[in-house]
Backbone atoms as SQL, in Angstrom:
CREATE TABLE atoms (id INTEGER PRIMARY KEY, chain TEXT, resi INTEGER, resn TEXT, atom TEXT, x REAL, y REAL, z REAL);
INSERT INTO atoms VALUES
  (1, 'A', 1, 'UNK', 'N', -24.238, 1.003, -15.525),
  (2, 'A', 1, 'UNK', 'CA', -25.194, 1.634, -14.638),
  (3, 'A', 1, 'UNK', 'C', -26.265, 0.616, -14.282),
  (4, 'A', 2, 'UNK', 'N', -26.731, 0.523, -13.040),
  (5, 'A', 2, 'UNK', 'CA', -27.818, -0.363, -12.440),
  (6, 'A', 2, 'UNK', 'C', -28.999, 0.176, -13.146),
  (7, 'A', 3, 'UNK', 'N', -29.587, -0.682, -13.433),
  (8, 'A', 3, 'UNK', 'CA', -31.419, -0.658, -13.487),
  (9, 'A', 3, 'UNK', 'C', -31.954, 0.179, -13.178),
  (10, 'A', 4, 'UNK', 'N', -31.803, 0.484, -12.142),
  (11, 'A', 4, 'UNK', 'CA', -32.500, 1.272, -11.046),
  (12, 'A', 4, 'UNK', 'C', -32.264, 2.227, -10.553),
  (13, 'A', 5, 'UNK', 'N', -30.993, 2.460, -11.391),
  (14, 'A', 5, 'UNK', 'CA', -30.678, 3.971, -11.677),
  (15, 'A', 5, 'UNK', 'C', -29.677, 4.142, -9.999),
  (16, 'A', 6, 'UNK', 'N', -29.516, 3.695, -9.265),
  (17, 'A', 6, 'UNK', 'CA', -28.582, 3.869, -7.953),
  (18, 'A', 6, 'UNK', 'C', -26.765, 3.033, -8.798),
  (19, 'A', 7, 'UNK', 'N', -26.394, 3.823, -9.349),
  (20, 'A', 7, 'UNK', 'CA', -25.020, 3.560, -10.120),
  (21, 'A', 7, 'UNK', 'C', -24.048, 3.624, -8.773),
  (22, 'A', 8, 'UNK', 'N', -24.299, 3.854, -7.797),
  (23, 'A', 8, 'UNK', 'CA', -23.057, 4.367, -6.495),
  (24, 'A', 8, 'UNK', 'C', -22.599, 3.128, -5.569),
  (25, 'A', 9, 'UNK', 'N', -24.187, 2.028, -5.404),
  (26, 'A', 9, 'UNK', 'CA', -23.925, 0.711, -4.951),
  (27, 'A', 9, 'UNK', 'C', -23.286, -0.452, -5.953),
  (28, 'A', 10, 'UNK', 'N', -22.475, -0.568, -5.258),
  (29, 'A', 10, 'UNK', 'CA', -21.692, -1.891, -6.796),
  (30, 'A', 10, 'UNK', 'C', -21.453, -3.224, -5.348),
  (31, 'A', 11, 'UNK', 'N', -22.008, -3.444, -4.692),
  (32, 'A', 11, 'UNK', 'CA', -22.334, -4.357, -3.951),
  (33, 'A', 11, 'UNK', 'C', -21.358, -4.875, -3.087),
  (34, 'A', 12, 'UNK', 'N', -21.117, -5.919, -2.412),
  (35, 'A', 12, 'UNK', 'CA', -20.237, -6.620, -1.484),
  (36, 'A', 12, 'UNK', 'C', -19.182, -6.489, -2.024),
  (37, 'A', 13, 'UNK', 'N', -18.865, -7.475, -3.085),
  (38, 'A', 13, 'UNK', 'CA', -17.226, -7.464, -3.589),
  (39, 'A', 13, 'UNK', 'C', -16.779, -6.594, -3.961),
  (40, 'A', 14, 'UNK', 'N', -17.479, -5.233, -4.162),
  (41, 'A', 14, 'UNK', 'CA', -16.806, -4.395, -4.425),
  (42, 'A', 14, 'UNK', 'C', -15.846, -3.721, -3.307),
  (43, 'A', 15, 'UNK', 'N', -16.455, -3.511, -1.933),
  (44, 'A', 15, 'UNK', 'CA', -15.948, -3.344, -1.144),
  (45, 'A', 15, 'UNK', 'C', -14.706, -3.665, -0.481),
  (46, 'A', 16, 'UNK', 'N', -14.834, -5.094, -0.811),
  (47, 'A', 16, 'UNK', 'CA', -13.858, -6.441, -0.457),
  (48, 'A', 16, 'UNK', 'C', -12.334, -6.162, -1.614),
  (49, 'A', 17, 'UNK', 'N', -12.866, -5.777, -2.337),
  (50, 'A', 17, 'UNK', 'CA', -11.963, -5.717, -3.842),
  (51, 'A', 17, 'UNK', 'C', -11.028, -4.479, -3.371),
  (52, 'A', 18, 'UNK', 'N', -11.747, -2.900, -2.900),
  (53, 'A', 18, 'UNK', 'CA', -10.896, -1.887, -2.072),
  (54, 'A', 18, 'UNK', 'C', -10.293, -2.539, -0.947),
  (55, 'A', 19, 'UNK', 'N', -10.244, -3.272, -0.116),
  (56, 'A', 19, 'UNK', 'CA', -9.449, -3.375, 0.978),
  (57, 'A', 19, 'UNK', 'C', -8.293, -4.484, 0.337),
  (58, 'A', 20, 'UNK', 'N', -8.522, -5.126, -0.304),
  (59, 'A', 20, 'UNK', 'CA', -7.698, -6.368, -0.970),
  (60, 'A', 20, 'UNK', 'C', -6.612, -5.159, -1.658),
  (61, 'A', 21, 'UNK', 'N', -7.382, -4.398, -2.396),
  (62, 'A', 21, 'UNK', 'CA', -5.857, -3.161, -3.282),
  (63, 'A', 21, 'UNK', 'C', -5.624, -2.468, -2.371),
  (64, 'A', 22, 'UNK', 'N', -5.548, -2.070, -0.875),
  (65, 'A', 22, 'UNK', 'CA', -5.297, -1.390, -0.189),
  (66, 'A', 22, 'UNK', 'C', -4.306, -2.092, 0.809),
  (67, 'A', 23, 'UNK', 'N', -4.597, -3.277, 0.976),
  (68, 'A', 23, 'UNK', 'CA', -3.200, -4.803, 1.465),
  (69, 'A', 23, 'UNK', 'C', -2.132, -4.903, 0.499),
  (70, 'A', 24, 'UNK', 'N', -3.087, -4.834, -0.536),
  (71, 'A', 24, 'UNK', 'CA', -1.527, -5.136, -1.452),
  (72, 'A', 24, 'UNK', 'C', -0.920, -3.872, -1.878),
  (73, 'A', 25, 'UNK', 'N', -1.255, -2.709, -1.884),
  (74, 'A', 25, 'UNK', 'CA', -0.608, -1.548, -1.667),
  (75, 'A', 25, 'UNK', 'C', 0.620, -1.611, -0.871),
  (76, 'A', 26, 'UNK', 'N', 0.008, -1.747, 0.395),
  (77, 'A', 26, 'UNK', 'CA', 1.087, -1.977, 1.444),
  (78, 'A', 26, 'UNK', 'C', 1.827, -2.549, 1.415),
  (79, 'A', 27, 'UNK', 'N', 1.861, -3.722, 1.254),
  (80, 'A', 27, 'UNK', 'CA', 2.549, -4.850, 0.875),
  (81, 'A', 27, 'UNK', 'C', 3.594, -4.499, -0.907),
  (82, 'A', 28, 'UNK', 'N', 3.197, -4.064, -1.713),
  (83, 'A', 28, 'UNK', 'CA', 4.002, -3.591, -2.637),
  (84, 'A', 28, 'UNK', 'C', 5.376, -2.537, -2.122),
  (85, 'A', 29, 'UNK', 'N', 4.516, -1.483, -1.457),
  (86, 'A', 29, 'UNK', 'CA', 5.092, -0.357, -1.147),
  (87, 'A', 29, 'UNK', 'C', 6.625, -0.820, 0.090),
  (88, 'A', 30, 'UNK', 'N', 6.148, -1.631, 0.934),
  (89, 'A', 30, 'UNK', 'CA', 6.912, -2.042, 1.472),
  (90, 'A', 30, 'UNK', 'C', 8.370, -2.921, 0.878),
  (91, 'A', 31, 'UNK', 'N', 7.727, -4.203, 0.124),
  (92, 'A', 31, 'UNK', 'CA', 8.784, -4.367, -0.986),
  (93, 'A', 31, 'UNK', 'C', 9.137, -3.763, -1.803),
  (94, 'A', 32, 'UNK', 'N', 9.059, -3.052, -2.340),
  (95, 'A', 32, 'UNK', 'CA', 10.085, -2.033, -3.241),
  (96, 'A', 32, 'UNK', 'C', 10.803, -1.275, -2.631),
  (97, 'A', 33, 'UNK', 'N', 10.583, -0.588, -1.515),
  (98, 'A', 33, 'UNK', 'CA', 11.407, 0.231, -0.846),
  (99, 'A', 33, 'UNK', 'C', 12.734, -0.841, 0.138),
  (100, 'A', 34, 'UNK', 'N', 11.925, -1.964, 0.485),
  (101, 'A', 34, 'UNK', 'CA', 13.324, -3.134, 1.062),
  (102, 'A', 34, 'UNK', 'C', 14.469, -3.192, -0.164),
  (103, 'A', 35, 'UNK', 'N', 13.400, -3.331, -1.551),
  (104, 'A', 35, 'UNK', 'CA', 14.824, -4.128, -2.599),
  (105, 'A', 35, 'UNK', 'C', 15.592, -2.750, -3.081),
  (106, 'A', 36, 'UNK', 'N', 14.955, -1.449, -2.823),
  (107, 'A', 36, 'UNK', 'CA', 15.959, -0.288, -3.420),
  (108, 'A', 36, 'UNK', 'C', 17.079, -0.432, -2.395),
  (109, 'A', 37, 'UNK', 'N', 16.563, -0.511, -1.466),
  (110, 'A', 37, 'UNK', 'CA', 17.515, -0.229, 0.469),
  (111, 'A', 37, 'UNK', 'C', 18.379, -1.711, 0.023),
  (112, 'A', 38, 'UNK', 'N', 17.979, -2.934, -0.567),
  (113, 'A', 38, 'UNK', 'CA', 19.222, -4.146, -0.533),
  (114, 'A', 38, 'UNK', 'C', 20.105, -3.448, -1.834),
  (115, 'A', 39, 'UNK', 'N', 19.564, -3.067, -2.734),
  (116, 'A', 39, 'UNK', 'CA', 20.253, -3.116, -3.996),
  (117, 'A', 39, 'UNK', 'C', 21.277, -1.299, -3.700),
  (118, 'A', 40, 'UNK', 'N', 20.919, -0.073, -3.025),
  (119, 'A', 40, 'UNK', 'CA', 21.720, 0.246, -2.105),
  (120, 'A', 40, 'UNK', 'C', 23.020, -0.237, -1.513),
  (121, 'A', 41, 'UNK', 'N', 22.848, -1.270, -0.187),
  (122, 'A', 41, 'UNK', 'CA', 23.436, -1.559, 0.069),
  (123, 'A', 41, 'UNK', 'C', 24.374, -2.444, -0.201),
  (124, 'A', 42, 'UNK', 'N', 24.540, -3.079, -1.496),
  (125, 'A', 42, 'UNK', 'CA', 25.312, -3.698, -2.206),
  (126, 'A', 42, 'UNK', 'C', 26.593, -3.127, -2.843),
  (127, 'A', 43, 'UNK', 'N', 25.639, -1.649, -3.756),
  (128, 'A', 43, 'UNK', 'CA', 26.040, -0.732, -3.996),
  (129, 'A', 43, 'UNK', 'C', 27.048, -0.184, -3.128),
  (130, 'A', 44, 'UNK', 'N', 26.526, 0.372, -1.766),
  (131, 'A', 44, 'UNK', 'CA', 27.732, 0.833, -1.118),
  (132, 'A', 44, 'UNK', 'C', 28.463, -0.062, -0.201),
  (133, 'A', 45, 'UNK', 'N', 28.335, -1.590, -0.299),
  (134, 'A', 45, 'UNK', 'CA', 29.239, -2.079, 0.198),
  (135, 'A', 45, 'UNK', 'C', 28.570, -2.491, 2.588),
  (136, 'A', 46, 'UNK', 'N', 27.509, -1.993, 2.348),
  (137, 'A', 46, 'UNK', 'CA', 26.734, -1.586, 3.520),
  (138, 'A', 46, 'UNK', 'C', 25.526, -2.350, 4.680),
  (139, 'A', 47, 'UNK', 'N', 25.566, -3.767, 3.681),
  (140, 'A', 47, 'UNK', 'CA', 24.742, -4.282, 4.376),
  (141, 'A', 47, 'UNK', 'C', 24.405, -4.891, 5.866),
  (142, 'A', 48, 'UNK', 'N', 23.381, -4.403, 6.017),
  (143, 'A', 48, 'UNK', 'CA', 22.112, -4.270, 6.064),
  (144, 'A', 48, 'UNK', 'C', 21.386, -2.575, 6.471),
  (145, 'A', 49, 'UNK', 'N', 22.240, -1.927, 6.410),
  (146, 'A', 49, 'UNK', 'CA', 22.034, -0.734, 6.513),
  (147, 'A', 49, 'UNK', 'C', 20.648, -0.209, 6.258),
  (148, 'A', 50, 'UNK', 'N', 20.952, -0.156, 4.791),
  (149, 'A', 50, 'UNK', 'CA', 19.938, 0.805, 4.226),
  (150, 'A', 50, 'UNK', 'C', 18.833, -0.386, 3.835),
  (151, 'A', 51, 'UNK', 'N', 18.814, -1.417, 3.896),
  (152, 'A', 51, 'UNK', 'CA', 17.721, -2.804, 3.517),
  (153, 'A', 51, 'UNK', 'C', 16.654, -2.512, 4.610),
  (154, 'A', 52, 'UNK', 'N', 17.652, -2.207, 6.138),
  (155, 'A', 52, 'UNK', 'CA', 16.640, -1.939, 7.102),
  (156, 'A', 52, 'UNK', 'C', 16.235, -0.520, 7.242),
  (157, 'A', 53, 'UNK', 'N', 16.732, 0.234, 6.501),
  (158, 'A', 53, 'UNK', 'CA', 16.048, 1.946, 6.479),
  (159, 'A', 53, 'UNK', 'C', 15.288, 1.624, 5.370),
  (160, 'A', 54, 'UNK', 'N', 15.076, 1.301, 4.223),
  (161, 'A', 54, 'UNK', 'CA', 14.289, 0.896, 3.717),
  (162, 'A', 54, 'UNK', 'C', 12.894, 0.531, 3.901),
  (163, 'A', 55, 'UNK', 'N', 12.786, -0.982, 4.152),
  (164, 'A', 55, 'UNK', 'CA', 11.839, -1.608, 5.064),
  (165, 'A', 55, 'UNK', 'C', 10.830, -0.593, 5.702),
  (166, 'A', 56, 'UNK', 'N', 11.936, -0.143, 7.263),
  (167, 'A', 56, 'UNK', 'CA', 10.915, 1.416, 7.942),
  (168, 'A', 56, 'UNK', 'C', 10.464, 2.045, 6.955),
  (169, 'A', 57, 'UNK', 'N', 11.306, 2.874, 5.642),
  (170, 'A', 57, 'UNK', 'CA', 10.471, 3.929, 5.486),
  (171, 'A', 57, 'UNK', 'C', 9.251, 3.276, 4.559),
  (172, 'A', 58, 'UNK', 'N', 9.245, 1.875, 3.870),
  (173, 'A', 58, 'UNK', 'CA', 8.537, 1.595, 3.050),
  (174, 'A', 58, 'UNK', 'C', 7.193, 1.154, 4.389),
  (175, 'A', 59, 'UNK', 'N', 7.519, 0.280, 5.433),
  (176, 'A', 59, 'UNK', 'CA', 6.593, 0.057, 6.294),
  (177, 'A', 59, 'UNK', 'C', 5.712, 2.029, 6.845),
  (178, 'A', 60, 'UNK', 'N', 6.522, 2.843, 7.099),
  (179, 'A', 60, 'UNK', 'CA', 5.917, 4.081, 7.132),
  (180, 'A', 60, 'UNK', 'C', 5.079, 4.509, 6.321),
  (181, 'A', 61, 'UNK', 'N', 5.327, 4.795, 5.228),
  (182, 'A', 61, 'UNK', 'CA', 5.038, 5.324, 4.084),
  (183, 'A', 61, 'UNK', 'C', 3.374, 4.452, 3.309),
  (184, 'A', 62, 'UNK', 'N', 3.756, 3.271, 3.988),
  (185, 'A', 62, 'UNK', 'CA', 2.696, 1.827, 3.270),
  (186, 'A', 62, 'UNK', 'C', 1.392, 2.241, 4.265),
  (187, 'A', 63, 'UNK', 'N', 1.859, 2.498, 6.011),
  (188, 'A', 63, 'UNK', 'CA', 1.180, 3.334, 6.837),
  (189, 'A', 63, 'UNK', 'C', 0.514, 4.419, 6.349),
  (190, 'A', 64, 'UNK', 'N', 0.931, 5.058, 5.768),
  (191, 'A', 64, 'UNK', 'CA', 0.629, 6.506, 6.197),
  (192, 'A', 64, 'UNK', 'C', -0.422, 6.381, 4.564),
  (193, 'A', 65, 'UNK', 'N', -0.300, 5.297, 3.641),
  (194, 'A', 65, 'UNK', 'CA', -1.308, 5.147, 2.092),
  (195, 'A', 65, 'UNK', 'C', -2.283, 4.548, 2.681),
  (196, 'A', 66, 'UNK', 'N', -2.462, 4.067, 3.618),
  (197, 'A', 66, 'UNK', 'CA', -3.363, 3.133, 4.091),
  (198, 'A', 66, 'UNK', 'C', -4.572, 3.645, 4.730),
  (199, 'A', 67, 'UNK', 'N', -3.689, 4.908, 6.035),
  (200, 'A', 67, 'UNK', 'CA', -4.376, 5.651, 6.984),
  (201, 'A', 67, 'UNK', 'C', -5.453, 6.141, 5.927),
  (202, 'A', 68, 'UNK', 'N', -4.527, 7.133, 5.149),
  (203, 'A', 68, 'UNK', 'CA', -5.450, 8.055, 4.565),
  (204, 'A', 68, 'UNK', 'C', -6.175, 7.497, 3.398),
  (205, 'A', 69, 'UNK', 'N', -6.745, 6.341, 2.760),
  (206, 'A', 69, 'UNK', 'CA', -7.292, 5.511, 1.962),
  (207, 'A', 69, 'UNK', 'C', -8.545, 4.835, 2.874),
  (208, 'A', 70, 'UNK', 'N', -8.470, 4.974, 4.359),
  (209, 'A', 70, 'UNK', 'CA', -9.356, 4.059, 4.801),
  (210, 'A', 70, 'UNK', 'C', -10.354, 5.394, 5.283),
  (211, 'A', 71, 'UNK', 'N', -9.866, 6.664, 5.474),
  (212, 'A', 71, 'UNK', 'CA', -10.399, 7.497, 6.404),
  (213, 'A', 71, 'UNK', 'C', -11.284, 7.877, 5.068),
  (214, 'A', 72, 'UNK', 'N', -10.535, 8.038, 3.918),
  (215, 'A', 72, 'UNK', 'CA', -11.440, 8.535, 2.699),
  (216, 'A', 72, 'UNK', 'C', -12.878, 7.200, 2.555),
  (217, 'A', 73, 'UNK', 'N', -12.658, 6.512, 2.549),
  (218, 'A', 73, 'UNK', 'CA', -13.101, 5.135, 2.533),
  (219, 'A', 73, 'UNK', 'C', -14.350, 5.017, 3.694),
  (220, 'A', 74, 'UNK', 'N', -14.151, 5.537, 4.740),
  (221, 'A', 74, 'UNK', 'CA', -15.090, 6.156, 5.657),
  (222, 'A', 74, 'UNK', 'C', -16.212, 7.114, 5.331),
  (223, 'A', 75, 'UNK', 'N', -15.318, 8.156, 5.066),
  (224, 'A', 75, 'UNK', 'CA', -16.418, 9.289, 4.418),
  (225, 'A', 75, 'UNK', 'C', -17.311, 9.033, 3.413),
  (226, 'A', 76, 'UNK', 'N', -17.206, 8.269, 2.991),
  (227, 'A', 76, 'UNK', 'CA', -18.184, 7.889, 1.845),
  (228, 'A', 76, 'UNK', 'C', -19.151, 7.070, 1.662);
């Protein structure tokens, strides 16, 4: 807790520190959903099938953690 009793400001980098875990969110979310969709398509013999349904839904999905992380991120 600050000094000064305002515990809610944690300053610049803190800010910087939410958008940095909110890139690499995306960026996670997106790779894991490519290597399930390659390791899939290995599986069924299918490539690039599901590597590239993958990808989309992980690029969607990485979208749609982001949207709603920044809008909360707003409100506050």
């Amino acid at each position: 807790m600050a000094a000064d009793g305002n515990s809610g400001d944690r300053g610049p980098g803190a800010s910087y520190a939410r958008y940095i875990g909110v890139g690499f969110t995306f960026v996670l979310t997106l790779g894991i959903a490519g290597v399930i969709g390659f390791f899939v398509d290995r599986w069924l013999g299918t490539l690039p099938l599901f590597l590239l349904a993958g990808l989309v839904l992980g690029f969607a999905g990485g979208l749609y953690y982001v949207y709603g992380i920044l809008r909360r991120m707003e409100n506050e």
